[in-house]
Backbone as XML, in Angstrom:
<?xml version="1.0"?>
<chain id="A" units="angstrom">
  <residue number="1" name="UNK">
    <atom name="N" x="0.802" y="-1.188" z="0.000"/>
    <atom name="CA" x="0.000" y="0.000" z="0.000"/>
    <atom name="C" x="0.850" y="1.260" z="0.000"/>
  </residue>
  <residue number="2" name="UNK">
    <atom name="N" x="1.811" y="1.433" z="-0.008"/>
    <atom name="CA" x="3.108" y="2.513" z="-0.005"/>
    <atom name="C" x="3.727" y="2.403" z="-1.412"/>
  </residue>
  <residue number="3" name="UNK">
    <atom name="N" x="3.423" y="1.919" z="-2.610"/>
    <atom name="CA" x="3.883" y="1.866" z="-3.236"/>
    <atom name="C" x="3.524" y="3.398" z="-4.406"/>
  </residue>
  <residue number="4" name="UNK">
    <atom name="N" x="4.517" y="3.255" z="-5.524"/>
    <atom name="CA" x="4.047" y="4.681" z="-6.612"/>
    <atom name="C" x="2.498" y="4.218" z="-7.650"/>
  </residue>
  <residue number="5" name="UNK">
    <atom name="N" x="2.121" y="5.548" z="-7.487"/>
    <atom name="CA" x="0.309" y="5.348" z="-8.463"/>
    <atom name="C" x="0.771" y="4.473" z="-9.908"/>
  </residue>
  <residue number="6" name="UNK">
    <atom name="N" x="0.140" y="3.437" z="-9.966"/>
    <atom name="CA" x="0.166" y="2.778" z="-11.040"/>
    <atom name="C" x="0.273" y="3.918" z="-12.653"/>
  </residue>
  <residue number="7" name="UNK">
    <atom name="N" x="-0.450" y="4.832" z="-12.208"/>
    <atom name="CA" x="-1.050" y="5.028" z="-13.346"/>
    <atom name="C" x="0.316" y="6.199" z="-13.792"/>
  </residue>
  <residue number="8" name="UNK">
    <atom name="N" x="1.089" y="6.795" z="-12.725"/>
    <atom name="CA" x="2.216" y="7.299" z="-13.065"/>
    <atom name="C" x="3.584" y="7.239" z="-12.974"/>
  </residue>
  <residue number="9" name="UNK">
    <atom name="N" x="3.685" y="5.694" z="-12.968"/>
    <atom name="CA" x="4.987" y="4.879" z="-13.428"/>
    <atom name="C" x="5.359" y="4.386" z="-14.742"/>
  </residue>
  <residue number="10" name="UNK">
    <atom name="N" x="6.437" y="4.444" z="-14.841"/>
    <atom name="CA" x="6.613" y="3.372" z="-15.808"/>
    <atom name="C" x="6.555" y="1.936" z="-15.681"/>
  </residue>
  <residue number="11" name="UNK">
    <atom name="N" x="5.760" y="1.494" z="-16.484"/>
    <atom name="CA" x="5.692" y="-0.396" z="-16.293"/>
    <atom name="C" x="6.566" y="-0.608" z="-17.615"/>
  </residue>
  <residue number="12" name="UNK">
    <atom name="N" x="7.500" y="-1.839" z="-17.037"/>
    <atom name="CA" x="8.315" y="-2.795" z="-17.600"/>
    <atom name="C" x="7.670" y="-3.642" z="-18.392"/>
  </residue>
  <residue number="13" name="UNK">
    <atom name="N" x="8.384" y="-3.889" z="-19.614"/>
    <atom name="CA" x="7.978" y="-4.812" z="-20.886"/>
    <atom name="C" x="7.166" y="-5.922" z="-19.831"/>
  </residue>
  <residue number="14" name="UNK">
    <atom name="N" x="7.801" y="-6.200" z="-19.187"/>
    <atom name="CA" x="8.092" y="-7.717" z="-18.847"/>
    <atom name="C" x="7.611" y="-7.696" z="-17.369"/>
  </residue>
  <residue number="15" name="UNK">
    <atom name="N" x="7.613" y="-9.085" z="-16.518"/>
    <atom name="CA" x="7.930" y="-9.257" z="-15.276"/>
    <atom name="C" x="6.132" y="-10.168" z="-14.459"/>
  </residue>
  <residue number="16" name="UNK">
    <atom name="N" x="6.399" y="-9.878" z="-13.172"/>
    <atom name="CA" x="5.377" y="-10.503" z="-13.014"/>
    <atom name="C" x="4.746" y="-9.768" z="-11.708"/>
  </residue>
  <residue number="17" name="UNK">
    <atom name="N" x="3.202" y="-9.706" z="-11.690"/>
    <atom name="CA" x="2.650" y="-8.990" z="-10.847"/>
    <atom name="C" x="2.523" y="-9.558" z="-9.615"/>
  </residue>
  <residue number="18" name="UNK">
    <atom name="N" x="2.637" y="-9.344" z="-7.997"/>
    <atom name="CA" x="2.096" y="-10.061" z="-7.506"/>
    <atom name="C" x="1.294" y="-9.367" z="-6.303"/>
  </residue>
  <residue number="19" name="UNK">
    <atom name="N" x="-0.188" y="-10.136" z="-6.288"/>
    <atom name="CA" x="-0.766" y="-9.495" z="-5.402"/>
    <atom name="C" x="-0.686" y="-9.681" z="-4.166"/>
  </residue>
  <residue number="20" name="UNK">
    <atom name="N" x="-0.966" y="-8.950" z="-3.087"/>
    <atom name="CA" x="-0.567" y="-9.188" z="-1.999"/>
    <atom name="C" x="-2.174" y="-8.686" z="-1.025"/>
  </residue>
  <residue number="21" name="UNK">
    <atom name="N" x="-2.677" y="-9.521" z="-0.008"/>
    <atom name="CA" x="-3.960" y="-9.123" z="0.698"/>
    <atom name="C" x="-3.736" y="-8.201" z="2.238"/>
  </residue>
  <residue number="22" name="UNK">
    <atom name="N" x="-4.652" y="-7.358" z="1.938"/>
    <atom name="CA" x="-4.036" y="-6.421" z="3.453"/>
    <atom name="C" x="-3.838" y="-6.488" z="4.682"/>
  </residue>
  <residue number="23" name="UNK">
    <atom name="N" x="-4.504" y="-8.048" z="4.901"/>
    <atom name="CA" x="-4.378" y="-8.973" z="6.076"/>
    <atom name="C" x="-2.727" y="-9.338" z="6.206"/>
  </residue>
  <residue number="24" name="UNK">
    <atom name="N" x="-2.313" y="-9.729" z="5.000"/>
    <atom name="CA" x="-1.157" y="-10.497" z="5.163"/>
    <atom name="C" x="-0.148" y="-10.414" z="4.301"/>
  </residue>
  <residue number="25" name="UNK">
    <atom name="N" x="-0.611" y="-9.565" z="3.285"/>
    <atom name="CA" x="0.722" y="-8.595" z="2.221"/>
    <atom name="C" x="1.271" y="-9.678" z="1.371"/>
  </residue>
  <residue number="26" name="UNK">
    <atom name="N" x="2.178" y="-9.805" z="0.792"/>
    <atom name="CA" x="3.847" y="-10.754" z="0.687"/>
    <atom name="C" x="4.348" y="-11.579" z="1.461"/>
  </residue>
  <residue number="27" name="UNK">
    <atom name="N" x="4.868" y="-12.439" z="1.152"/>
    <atom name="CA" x="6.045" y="-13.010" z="2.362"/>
    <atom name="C" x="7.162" y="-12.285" z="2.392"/>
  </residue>
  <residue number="28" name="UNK">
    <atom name="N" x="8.178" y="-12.536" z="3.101"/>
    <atom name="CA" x="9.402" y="-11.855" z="3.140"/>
    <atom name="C" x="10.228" y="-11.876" z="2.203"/>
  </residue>
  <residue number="29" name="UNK">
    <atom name="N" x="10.250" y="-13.465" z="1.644"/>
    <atom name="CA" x="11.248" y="-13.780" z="0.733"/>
    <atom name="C" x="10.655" y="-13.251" z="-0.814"/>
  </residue>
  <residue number="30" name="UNK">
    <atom name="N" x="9.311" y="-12.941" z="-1.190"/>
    <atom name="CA" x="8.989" y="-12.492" z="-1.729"/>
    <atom name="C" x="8.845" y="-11.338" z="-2.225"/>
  </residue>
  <residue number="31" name="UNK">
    <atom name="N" x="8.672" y="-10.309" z="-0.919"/>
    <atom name="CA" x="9.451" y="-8.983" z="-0.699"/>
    <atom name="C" x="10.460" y="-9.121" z="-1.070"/>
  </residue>
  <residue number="32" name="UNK">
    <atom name="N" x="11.552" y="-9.687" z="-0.982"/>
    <atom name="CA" x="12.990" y="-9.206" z="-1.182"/>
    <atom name="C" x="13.321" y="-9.135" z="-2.890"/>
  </residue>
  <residue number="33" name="UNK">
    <atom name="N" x="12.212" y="-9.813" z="-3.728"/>
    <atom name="CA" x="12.736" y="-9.770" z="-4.812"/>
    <atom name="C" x="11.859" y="-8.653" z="-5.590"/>
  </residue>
  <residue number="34" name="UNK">
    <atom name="N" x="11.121" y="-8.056" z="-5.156"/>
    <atom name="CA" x="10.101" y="-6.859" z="-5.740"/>
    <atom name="C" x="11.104" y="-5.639" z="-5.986"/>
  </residue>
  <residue number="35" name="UNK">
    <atom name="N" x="11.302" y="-5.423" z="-7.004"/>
    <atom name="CA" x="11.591" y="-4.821" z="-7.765"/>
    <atom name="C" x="11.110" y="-2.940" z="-7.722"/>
  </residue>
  <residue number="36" name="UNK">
    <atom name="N" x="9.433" y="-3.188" z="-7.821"/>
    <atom name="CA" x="8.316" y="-1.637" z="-7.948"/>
    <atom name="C" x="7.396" y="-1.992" z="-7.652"/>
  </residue>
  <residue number="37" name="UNK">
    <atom name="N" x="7.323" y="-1.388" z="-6.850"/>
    <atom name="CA" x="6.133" y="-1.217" z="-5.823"/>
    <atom name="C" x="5.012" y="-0.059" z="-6.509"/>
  </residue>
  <residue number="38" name="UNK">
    <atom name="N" x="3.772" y="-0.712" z="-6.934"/>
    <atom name="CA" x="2.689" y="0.217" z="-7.375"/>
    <atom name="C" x="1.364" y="0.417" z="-6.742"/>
  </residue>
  <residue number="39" name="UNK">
    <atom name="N" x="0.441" y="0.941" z="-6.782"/>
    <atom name="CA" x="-0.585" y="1.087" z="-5.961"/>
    <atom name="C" x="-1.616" y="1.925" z="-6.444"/>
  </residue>
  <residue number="40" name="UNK">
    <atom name="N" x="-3.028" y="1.435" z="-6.285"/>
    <atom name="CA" x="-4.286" y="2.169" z="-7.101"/>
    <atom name="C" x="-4.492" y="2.987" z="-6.239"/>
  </residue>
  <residue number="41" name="UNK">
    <atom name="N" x="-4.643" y="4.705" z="-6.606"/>
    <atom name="CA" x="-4.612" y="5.537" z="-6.006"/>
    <atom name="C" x="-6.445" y="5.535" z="-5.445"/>
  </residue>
  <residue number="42" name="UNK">
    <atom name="N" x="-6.614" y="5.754" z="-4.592"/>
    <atom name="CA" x="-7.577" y="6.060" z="-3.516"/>
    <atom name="C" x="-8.942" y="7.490" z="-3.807"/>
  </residue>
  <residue number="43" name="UNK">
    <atom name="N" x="-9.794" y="7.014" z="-4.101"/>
    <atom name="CA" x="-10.847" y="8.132" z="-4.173"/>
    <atom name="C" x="-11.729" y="8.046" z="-3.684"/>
  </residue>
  <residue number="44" name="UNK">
    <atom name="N" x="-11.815" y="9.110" z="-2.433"/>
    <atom name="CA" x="-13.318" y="8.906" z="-2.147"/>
    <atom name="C" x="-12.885" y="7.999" z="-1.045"/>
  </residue>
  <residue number="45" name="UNK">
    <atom name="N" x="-13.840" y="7.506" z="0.234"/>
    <atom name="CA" x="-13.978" y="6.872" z="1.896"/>
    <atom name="C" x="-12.958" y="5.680" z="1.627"/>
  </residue>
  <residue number="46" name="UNK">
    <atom name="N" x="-12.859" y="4.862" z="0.475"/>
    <atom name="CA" x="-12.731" y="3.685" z="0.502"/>
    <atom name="C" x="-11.324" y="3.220" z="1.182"/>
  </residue>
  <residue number="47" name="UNK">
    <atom name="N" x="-11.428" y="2.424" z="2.150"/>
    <atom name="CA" x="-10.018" y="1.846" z="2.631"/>
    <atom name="C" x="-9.033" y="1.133" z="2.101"/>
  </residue>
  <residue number="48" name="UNK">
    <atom name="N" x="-9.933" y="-0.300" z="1.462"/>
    <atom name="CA" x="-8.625" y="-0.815" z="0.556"/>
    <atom name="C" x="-10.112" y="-1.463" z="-0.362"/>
  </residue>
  <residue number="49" name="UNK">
    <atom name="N" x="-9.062" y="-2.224" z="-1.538"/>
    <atom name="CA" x="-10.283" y="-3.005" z="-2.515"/>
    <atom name="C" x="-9.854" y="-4.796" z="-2.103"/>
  </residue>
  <residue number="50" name="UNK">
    <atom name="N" x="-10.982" y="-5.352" z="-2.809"/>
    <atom name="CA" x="-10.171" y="-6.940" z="-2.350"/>
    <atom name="C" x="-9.400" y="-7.191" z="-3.575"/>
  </residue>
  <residue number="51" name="UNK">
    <atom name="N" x="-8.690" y="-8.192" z="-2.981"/>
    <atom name="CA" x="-7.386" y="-8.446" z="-3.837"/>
    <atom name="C" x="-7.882" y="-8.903" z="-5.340"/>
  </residue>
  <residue number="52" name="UNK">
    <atom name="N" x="-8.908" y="-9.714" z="-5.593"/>
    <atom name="CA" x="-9.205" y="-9.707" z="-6.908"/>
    <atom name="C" x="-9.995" y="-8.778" z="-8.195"/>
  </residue>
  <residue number="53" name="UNK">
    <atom name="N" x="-10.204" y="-7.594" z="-7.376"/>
    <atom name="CA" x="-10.641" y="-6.066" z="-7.945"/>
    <atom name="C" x="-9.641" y="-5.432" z="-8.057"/>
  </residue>
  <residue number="54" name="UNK">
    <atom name="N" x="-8.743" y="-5.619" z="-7.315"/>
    <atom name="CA" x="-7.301" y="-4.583" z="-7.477"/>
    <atom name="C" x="-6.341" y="-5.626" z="-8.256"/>
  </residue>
  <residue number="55" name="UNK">
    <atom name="N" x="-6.398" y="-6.828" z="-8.817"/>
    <atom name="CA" x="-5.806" y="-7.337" z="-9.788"/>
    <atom name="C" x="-6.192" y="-6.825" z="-11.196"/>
  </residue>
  <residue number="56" name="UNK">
    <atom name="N" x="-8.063" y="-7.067" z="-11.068"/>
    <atom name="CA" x="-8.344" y="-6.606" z="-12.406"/>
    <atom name="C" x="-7.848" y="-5.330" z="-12.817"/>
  </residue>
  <residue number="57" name="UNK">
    <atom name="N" x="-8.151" y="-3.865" z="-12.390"/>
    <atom name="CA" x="-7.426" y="-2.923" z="-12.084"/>
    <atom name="C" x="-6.281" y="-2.890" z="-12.528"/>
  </residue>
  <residue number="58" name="UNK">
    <atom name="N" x="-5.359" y="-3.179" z="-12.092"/>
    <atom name="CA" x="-4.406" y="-3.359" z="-12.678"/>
    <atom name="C" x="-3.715" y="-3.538" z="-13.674"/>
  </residue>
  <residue number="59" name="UNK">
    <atom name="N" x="-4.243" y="-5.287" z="-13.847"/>
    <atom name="CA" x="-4.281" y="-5.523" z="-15.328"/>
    <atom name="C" x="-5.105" y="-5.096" z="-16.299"/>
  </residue>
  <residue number="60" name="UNK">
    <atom name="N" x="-5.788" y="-4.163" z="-15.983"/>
    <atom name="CA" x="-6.323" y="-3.482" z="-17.065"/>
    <atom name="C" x="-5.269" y="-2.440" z="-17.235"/>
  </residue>
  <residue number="61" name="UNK">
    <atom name="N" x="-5.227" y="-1.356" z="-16.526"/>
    <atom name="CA" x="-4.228" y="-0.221" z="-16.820"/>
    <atom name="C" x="-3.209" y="-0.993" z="-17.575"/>
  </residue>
  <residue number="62" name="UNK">
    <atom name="N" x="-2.378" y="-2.005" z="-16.935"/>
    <atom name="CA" x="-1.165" y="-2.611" z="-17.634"/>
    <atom name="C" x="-1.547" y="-2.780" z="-19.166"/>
  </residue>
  <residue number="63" name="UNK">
    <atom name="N" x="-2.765" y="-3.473" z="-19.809"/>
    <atom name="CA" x="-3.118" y="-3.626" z="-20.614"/>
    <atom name="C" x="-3.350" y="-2.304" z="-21.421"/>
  </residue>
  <residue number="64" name="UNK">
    <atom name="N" x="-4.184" y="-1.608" z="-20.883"/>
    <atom name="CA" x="-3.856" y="0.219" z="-21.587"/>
    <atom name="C" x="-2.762" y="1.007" z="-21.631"/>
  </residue>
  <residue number="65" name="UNK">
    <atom name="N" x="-1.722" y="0.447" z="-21.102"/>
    <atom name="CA" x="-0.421" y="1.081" z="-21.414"/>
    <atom name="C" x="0.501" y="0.710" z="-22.604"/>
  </residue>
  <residue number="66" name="UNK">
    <atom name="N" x="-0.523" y="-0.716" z="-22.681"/>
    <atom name="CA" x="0.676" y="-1.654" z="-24.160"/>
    <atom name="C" x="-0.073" y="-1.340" z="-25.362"/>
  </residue>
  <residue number="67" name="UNK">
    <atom name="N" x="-1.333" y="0.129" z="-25.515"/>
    <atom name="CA" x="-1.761" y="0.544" z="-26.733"/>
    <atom name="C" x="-1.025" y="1.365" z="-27.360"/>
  </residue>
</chain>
């Protein structure tokens, strides 16, 4: 959740996304190999989204960036 707004980074050709739930994030060893840290910027009351809304999300933007 500290990571830069998806939407104003640069995303890499390549690589692999991984989601993480706000209960329980990453593992450690998994952390250690993350690379960029991104994050859907926040509008409006909402606290967090569940992890499979903030995948789609994602991979959508990712997908609108490779037009």
């Amino acid at each position: 959740m500290d990571g830069h707004d998806v939407h104003q980074v640069k995303l890499p050709a390549g690589g692999l996304l991984v989601i993480g739930n706000e209960a329980n994030g990453i593992s450690d060893a998994v952390e250690k190999l993350v690379t960029q840290r991104i994050t859907i910027p926040r509008i409006g009351g909402a606290e967090s989204l569940n992890a499979a809304i903030a995948t789609g999300i994602l991979l959508d933007v990712i997908m609108q960036s490779k037009k």
